[in-house]
N, C-alpha and C positions, 0 to 999 in steps of 0.2 A: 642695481649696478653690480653688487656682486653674484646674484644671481647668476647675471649673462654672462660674467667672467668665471665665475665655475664652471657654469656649460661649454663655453668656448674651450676653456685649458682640458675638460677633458673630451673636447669633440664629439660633443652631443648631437642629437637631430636639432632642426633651428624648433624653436615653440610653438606649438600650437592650441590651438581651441578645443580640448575635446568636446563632443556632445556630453551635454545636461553638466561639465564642470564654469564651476565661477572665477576661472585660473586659466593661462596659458600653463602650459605646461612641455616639459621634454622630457625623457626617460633614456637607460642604456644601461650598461656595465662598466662600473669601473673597480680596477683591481679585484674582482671573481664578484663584485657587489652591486649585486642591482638598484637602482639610485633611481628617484624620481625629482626634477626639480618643477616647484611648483610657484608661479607668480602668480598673485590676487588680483583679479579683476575686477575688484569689488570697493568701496570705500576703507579706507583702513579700520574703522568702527567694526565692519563686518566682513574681518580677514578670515574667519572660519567658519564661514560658512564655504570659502574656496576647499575646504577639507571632507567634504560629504562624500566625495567619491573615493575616498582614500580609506575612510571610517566606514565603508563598506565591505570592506578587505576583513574577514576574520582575522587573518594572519597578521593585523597592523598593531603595532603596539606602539601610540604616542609615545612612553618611555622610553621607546629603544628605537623606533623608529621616526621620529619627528626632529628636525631641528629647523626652527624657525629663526629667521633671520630679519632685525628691526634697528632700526635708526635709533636713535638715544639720548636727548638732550640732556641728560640728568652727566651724559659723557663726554668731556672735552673732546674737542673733535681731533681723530686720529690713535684715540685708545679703542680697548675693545674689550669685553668681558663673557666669558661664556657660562651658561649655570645649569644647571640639571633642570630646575625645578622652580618655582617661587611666585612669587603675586607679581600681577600685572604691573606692580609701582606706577599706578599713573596710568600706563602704556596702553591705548585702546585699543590697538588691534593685539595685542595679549589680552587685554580683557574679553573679548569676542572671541579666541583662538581658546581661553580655557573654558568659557560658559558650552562652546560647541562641543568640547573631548568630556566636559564635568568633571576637571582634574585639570591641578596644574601642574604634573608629571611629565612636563617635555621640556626639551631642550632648548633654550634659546640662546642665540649670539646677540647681545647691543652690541651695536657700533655706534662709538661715539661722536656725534654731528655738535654738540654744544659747546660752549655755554652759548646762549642764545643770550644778543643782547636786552638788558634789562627793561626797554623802551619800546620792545617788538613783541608783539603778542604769538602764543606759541606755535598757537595753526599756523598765521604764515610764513612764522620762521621756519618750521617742519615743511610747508609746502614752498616755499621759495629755494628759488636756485640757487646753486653754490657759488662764489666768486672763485676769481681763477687759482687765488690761495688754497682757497680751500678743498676746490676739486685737484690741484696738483698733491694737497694731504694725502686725500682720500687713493686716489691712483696711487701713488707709493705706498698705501698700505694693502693695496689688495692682493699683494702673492703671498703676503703672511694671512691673510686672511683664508684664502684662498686654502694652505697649510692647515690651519684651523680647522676646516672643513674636511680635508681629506679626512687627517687625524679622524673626527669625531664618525666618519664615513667605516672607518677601516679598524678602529680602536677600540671604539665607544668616548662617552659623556664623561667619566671619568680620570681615563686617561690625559683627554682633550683638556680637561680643565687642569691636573697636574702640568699640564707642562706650558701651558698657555697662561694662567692666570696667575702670575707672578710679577710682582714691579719688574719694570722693565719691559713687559711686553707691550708696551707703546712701541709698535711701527720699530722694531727693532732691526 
């Protein structure tokens, strides 16, 4: 979801399949910064193996160049947190995303989809559809989101989390 809504605000090519990647993928320039956005076509288990083509690049530095972007139930839904670094907590396609770089030196956005009800087991609450509540949360939070992303595009990891990761920034 936000994905496509970053590619759209900054009028990306639409996504494609490249040869030998496990990813749609689109690429361009935004503000002097070459960006690639990358969706897994893979099970979420093995989100990085979509990154072989990318960790092919000498010039790639997951620290400075990676920011992964994941669902969150550990996050009430419509909050957000963003962090440099850290353990997968849980999170499979982070655990698959650090066993492929062998470092857990990249960035990642949760976005908060929980609490999941106590009575729903968590795959399908992760894999079931939003109700219209909560896809209307989720839509009004995605131009701050959105922000987020620039920021961390144009700023760094850093900065992003100074000014992002402060009570209050639920959907502000």
């Amino acid at each position: 979801m936000l994905a496509d809504a970053v590619a759209k605000e900054w009028a990306l090519p639409a996504f494609k399949r490249p040869w030998l990647w496990r990813a749609r993928v689109t690429r361009g320039v935004v503000g002097g910064e070459q960006v690639v956005v990358v969706k897994p076509q893979t099970y979420m288990n093995r989100s990085g193996t979509a990154l072989g083509s990318l960790l092919k690049d000498p010039a790639f530095d997951p620290a400075r160049d990676l920011l992964v972007l994941v669902d969150e139930i550990a996050l009430p839904l419509g909050s957000f947190r963003i962090r440099s670094r850290g353990s997968a907590g849980g999170h499979n396609g982070l655990r698959s995303i650090a066993g492929r770089l062998m470092s857990e030196d990249y960035a990642r956005l949760r976005i908060g989809i929980g609490p999941r009800p106590n009575d729903e087991d968590a795959t399908d609450f992760v894999l079931g559809e939003f109700d219209p509540a909560e896809s209307k949360t989720l839509s009004a939070l995605l131009p701050r989101l959105i922000e987020v992303v620039e920021c961390w595009v144009h700023e760094g990891v850093e900065a992003t989390m100074n000014r992002f990761n402060r009570r209050g920034a639920k959907s502000e």
